[in-house]
N, C-alpha and C positions, 0 to 999 in steps of 0.2 A: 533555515528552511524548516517548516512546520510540517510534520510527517505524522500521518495517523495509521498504525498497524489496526489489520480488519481481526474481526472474532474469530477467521480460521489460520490465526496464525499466533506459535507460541508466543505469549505477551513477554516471556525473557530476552525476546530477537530484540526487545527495546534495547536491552543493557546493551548490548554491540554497538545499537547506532546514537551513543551517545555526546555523538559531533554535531546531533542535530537534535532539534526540539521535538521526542519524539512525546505521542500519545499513544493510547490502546482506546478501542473502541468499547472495552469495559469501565478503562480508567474516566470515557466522557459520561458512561450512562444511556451509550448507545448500542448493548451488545444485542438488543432484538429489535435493530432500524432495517430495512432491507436495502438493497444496493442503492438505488435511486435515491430514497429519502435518504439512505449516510452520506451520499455524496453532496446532498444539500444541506445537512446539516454541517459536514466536515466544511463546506463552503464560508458556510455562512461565520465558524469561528476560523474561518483564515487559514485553512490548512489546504499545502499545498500538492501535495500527492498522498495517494492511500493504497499504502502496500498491503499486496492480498495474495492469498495462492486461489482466489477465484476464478479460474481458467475460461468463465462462460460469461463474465462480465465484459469482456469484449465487445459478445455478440447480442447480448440483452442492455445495455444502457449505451446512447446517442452524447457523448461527451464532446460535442460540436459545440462552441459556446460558451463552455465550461469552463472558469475560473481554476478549476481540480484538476491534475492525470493522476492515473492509474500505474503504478509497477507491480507488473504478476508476476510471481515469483513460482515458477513452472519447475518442479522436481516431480524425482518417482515415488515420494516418502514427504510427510508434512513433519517431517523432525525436524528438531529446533536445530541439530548438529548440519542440517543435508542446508539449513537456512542461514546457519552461519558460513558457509563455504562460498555460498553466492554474495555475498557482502563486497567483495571486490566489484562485481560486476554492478550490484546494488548502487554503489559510491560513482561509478561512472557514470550512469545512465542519470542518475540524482544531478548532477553536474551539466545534462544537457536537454532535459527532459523538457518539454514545452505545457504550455495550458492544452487542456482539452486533450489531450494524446496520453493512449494507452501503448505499453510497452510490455513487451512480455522478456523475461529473462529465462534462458534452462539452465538448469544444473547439468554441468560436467563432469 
């Protein structure tokens, strides 16, 4: 699975999920796309969800249609430590996730 980590989220969270073929949205050359155009762009090269701690992309992009979902990765703190802890639940949700569907994760 082809996995694109967004600009607000530490680019090191790659090295944990390295069971999948991850990117950074730096590593494409996309760190000043905004949500909709990343989502088309991430499309367009094949990737299948884009983990984000953007809490509001929910509510501002219509992912009806969408070859893409979304995992938000929902903590109190964007530390790359409070992002590794949710990695378990990351792996689950990765394993059932459908197109077009946003899913939000919290930290515990």
């Amino acid at each position: 699975m082809k996995i694109l980590l967004d600009h607000n989220l530490d680019r090191r969270l790659k090295n944990s999920l390295s069971d999948f073929e991850c990117w950074t949205t730096q590593e494409m050359g996309w760190s000043n796309a905004q949500n909709g155009e990343l989502l088309s762009l991430a499309e367009v090269e094949g990737f299948a969800v884009l983990l984000t701690a953007d809490a509001n992309i929910k509510a501002q992009q219509n992912l009806s249609g969408r070859l893409i979902s979304v995992l938000v990765l929902r903590a109190l703190n964007n530390r790359l430590v409070t992002h590794i802890e949710m990695l378990e639940d990351v792996r689950s949700e990765l394993s059932k996730i459908r197109k077009g569907e946003v899913v939000e994760i919290f930290h515990r």
